[in-house]
C-alpha positions as CSV (number, residue, x, y, z in Angstrom):
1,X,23.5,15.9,-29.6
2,X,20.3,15.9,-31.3
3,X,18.5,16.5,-28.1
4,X,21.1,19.9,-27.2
5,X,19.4,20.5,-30.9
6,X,15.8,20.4,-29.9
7,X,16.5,21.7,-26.4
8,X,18.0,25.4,-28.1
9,X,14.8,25.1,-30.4
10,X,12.8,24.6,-28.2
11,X,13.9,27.6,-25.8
12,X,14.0,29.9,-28.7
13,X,10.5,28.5,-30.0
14,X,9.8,29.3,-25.9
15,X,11.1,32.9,-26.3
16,X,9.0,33.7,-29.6
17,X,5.9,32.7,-27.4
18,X,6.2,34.2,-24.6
19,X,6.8,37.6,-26.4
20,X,3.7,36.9,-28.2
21,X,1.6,36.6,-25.8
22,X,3.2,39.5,-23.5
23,X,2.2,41.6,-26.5
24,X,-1.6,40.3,-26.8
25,X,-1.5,39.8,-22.7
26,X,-3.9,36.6,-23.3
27,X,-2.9,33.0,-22.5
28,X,-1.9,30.8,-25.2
29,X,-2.7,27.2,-25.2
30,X,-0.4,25.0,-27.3
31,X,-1.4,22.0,-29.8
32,X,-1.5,18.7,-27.1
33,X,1.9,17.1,-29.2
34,X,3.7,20.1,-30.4
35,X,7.5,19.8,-29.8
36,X,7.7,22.0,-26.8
37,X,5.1,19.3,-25.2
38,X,7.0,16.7,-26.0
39,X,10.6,18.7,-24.6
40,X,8.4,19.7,-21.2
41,X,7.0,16.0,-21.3
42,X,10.9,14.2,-21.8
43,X,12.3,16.6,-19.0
44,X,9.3,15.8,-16.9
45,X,10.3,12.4,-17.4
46,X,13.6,12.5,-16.9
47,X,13.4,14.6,-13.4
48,X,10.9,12.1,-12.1
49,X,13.3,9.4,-12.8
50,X,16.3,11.0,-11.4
51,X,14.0,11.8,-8.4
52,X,12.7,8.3,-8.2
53,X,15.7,6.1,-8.7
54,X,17.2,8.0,-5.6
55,X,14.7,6.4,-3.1
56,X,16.1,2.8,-1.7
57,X,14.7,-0.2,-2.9
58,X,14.6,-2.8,0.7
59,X,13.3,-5.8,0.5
60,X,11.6,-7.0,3.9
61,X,11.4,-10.5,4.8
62,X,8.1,-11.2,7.1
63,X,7.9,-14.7,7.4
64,X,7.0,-17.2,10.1
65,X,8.8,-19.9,11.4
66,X,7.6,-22.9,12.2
67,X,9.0,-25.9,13.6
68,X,6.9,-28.4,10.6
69,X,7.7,-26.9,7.1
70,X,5.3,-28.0,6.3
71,X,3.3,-25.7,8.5
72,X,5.4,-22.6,7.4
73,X,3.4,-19.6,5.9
74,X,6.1,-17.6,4.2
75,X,5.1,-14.1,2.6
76,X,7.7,-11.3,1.8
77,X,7.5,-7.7,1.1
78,X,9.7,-5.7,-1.1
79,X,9.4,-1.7,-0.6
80,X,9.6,-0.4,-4.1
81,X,9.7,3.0,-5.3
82,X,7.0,5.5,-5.0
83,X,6.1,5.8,-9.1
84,X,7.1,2.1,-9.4
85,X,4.6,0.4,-12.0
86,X,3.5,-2.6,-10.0
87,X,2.5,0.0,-7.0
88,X,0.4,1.5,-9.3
89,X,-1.0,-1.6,-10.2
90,X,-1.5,-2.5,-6.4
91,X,-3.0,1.0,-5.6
92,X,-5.8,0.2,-8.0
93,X,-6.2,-3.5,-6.3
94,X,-6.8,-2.1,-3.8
95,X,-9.4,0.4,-4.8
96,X,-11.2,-2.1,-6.3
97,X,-11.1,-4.4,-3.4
98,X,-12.0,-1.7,-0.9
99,X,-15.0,-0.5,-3.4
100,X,-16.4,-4.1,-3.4
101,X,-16.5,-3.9,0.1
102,X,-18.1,-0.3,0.4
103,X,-20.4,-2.0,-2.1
104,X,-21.4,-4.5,0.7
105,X,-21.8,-2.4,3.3
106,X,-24.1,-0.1,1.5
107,X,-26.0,-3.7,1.0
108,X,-26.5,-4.6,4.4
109,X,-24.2,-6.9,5.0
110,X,-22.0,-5.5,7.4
111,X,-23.6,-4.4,11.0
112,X,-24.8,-0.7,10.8
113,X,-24.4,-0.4,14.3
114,X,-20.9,-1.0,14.7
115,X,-19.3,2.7,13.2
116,X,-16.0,0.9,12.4
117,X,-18.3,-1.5,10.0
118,X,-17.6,-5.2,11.8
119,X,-19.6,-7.8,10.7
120,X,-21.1,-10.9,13.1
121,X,-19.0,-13.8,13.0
122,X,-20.7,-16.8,11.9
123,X,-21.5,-19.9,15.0
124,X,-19.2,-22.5,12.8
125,X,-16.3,-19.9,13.4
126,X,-17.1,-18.3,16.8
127,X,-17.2,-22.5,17.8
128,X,-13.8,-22.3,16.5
129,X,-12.1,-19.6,18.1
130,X,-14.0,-20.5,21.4
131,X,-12.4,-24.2,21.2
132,X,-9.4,-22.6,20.8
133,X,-9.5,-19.8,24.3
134,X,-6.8,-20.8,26.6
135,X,-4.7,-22.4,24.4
136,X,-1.5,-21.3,22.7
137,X,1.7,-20.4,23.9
138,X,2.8,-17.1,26.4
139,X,4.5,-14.1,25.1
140,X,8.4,-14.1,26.1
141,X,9.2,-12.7,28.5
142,X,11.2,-9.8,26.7
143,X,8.0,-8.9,24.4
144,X,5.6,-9.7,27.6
145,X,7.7,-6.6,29.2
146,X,7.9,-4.8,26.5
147,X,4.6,-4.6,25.3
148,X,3.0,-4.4,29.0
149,X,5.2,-1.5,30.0
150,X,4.4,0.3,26.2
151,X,0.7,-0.3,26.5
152,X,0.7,0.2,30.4
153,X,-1.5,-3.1,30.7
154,X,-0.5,-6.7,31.9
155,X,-0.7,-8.6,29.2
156,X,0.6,-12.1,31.0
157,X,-2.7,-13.7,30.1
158,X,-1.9,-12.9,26.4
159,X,-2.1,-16.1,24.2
160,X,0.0,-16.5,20.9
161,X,-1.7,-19.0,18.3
162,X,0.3,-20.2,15.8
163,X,-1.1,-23.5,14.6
164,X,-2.5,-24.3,11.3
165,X,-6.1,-24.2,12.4
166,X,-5.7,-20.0,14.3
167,X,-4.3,-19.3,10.9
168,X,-7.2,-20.0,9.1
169,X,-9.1,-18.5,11.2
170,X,-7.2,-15.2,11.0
171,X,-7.9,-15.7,7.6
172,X,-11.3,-16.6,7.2
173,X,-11.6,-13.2,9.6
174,X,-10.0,-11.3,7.3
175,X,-7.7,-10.5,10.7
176,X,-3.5,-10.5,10.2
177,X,-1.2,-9.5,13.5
């Protein structure tokens, strides 16, 4: 009820300005909390919530599965709504984290000859991932298929590593498939 009351205020308070400033023809800038702020504010707020809460909330499960739990890497992934609070929150993670990195590169730590800004890969780890070639298990055969026909190449000699050791590796790459 009291908010019908400071709508019709409002819209008269609305009415009053506007014919002033059709009679001076010069744009009038309101006081930052004056009560039509506040009204255009509240119905801001309540449009984006209407808009907002319309948008499915999914959650996505992406784990692995391993045959040792004690092997399993689990991570999940819930897709929120757009204006949701912790998205915001992860937006500016990620700035930050992706700064630090610009931050790097300007330093000279990443190769300036590689455009896409790849960095050399320490002997310790290239040692690794060489120890590991040729190891690992086949694609099925219904993703060998149908990835080889998608991407128009054979991908038979395609390795899948899955251990505990290619995981930190992916890691310590910075590299997730």
């Amino acid at each position: 009820m009291d908010q019908q009351r400071v709508n019709k205020k409002s819209q008269s308070s609305d009415q009053q300005s506007l014919k002033r400033s059709e009679k001076s023809s010069s744009l009038v800038v309101g006081r930052a909390r004056d009560q039509e702020e506040v009204v255009a504010d509240e119905m801001a707020g309540k449009a984006l919530k209407d808009w907002v809460s319309a948008v499915p909330v999914q959650p996505v499960d992406v784990s692995r599965n391993f045959s040792d739990s004690s092997e399993a890497v689990r991570r999940s992934l819930t897709v929120g709504r757009a204006a949701d609070s912790e998205e915001l929150i992860a937006d500016e993670m990620a700035d930050r984290a992706l700064s630090q990195l610009r931050r790097k590169e300007s330093h000279g730590f990443a190769d300036a000859s590689d455009p896409l800004g790849g960095t050399q890969v320490d002997s310790g780890t290239e040692r690794q991932i060489s120890a590991l070639r040729g190891k690992g298990s086949s694609l099925r055969e219904r993703e060998l298929q149908g990835f080889s026909d998608a991407y128009g190449v054979d991908l038979s000699a395609t390795r899948v590593h899955d251990s505990p050791q290619a995981d930190d590796l992916s890691r310590n790459l910075q590299a997730d498939a």
